[in-house]
N, C-alpha and C positions, 0 to 999 in steps of 0.2 A: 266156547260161546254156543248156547243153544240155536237151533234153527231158527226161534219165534222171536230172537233177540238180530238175528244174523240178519230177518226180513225186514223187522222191525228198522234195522240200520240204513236198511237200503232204502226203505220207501222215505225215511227222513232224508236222506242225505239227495232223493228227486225232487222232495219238495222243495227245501233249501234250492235247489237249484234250480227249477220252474219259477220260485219267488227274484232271486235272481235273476233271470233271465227277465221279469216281468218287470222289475224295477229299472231295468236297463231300457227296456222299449218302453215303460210311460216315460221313462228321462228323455228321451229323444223323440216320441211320439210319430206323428205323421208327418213326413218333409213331402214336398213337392220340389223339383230339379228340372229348371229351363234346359230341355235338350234344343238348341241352336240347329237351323236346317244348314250349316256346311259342318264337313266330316272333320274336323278338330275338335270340332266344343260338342258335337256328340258322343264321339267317343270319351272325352272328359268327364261329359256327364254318368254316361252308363259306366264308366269306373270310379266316380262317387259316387254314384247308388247302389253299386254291387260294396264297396268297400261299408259303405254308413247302413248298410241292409246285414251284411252276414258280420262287420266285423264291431259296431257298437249296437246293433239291436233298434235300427230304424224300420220304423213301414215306409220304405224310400220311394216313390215313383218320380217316372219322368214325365214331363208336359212341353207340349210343344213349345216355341219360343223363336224370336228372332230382335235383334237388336233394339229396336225400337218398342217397338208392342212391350215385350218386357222390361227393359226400362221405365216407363210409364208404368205400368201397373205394380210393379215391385215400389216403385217413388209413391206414388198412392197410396197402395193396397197392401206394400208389404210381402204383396205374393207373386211367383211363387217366391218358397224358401231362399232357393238357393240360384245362381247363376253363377256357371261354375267359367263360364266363358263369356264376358262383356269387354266389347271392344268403346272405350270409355271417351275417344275424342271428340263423340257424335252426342253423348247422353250425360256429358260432367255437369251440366249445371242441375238437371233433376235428380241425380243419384249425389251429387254432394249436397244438395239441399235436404232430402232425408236423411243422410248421413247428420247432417246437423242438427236435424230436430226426433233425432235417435230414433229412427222406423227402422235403417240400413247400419252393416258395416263393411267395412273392406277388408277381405280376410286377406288379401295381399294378392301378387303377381299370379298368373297362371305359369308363365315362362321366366326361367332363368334368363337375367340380361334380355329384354324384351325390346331396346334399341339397337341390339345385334341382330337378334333369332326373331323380331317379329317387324312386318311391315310394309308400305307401296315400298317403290322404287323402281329407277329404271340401272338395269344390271347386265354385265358385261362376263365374258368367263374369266377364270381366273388364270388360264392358261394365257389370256393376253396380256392381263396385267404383269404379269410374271416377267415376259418379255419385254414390258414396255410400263413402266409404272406408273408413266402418265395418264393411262387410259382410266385408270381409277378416278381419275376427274373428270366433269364436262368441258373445260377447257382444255385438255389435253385430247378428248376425243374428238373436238370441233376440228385440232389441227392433226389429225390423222383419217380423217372422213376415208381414205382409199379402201382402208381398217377394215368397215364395214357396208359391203357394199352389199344394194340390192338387185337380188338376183332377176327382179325385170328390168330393173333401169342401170346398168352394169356402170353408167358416168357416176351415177350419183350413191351415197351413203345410206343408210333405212335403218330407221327407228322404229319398232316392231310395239306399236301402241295396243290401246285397246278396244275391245270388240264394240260397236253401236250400240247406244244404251244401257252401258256398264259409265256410273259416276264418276269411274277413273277416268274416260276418254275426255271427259272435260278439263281436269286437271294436266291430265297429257297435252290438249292440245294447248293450251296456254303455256303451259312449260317450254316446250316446241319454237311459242311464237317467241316466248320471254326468251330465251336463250339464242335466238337468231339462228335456229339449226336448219333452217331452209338457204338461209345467204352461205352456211358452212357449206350447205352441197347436200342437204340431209334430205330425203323424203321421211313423211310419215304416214304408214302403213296399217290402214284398220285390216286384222285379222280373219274377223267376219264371226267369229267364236272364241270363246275361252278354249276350248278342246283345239281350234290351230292356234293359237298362242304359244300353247304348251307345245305345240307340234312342230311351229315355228323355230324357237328356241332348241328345243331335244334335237333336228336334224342338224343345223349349224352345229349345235355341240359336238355332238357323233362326228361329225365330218369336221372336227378342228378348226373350225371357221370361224369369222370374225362376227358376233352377234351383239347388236344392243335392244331392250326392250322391256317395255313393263312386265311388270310381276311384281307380288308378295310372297309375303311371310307370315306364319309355320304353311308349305305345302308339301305334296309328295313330290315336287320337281325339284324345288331351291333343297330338298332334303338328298337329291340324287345327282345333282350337279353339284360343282364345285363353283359359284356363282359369287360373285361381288359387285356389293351396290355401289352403284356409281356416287361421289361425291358432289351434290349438286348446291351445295355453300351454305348457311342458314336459313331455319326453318322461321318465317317471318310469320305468328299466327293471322296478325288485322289484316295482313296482303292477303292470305291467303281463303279467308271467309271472303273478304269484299272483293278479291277476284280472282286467284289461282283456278277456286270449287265454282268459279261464273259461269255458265256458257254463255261465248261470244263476248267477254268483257275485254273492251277495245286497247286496253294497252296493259297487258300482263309484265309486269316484273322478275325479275332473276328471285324462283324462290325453291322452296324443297318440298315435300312432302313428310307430311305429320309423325314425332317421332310416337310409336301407340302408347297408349296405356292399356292393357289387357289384364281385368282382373276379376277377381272371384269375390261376388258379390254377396251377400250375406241379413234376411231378415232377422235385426235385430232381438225378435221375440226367440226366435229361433236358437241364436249363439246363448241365447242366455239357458234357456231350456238346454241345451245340452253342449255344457263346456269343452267336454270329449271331444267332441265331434268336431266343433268350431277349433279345436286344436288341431286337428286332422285336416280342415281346411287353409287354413294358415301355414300349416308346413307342407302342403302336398305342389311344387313346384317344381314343373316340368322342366326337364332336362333337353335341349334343342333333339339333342338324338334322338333321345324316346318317344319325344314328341313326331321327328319325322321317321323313325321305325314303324310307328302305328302309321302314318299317311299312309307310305312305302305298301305299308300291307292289306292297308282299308282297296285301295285303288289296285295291287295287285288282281287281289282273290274278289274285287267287289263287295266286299265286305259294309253290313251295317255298323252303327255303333255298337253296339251287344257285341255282335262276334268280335269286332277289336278289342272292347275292354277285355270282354275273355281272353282272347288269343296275348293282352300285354298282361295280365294276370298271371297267366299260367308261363308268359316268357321271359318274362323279366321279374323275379321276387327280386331279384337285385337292385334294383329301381324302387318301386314301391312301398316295400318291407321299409324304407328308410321313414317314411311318411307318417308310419303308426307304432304304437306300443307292441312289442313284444307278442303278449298275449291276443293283440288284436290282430298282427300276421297270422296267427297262430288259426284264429277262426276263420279268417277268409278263405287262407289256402286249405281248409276243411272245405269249405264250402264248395271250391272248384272239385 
């Protein structure tokens, strides 16, 4: 083959492949991606914008967001694109109402078993249950209050609630009232911070102790403890709008806290424009581990969203690779 046929080849065979590439990014066009201000649905997002950027040929960016605000504006507006982390018990009637008049779709769960791996609850260690497997219930912890005792009031039992002005302390203390865990012997103890919460909990743990106290789920704590939610009977939703979530509503019932819905939310123009992709969102379902490996490490090293998506990119192809085609692993781990 002469040299003028050998060039000849090659500059076809860039263009071919520039035209390619170019058909791949107007198929997918420009997305916009709700990065959430707590460190789960960020890092989600900067690893579907790194994945929908290097591995199908999107112009991906992230934009700020928090549960409500986009809610609302995706129900409207349709925008942004994508939300890759919606905690859905707070915003189901605006986001199923577009859904129904086809603006949104539901690309499915964020997390595998998300009535396991996501949610309130007030949680006990697992080393107690083990010994005692009644503790795994609030009636069974009512009759061992000695269990967990607080370490200022050493008579009485402590429920390690939450911080002033955190939504959950409302729910807490109705729960508290509904379950009669002051007549058991219980105090209930506001924190004073998220940061002693966690502090709260971690030193009991460490020292084998007996702990009860609020917390959720996906964190970098329930990811590093061996923790079990308490079973607190049926989730009643009408009790719980018209009084569990009340402050000060005068006669609280025995009820539970909400099981989530967490999922990855979807402008319809969008899934259509590019089917790829909306295929990559509908399988891409996190695994509790993976999920709390990145916390684990976000909270380590301080870490933003960027540096975890990177750092579960590059540490886990074992995980993600399952997510996408072949050839689309194939581009991203270029990309890193």
């Amino acid at each position: 083959m002469t040299l003028f046929k050998k060039s000849s080849l090659a500059a076809m065979t860039l263009a071919i492949s520039a035209i390619g590439t170019g058909v791949a990014h107007a198929e997918c066009g420009n997305v916009t991606i709700a990065e959430m201000n707590w460190a789960s649905a960020q890092a989600a997002a900067r690893v579907d914008a790194f994945i929908l950027k290097h591995g199908y040929g999107c112009n991906a960016e992230t934009v700020p967001g928090d549960t409500m605000p986009t809610a609302t504006s995706m129900s409207e507006k349709a925008s942004p694109d994508i939300a890759p982390e919606l905690w859905m018990n707070a915003v189901t009637e605006p986001i199923e109402r577009a859904v129904a008049q086809k603006r949104l779709e539901i690309a499915g769960n964020v997390l595998e078993d998300p009535a396991k791996n996501a949610g309130e609850g007030w949680w006990v260690p697992r080393y107690m249950v083990e010994k005692n497997p009644a503790l795994s219930t609030i009636a069974g912890i009512k009759k061992n209050v000695g269990l967990f005792k607080d370490p200022e009031d050493p008579s009485k039992g402590r429920v390690v609630g939450c911080p002033s002005g955190w939504a959950c302390q409302i729910t807490t203390q109705n729960l508290f009232k509904a379950y009669d865990m002051e007549s058991a012997g219980f105090n209930l103890v506001d924190p004073g911070s998220g940061a002693a919460l966690a502090g709260a909990i971690f030193k009991a743990y460490n020292r084998g102790e007996g702990v009860l106290a609020y917390y959720w789920a996906p964190t970098a704590l329930l990811s590093k403890l061996d923790m079990v939610r308490v079973d607190l009977g049926n989730f009643d939703a009408k009790e719980f709008t018209d009084c569990t979530a009340i402050a000060n509503c005068p006669n609280p019932k025995p009820n539970s806290f909400p099981v989530p819905e967490i999922k990855t939310v979807v402008a319809t123009d969008f899934a259509k424009r590019s089917p790829a992709a909306m295929a990559y969102l509908k399988a891409r379902v996190w695994s509790a581990k993976d999920f709390g490996s990145v916390l684990e490490f976000m909270e380590k090293e301080q870490a933003n969203g960027q540096v975890a998506a990177e750092w579960f990119l590059q540490n886990r192809p074992d995980a993600w690779s399952k997510w996408v085609p072949a050839d689309v692993a194939a581009k991203v781990k270029a990309a890193l």
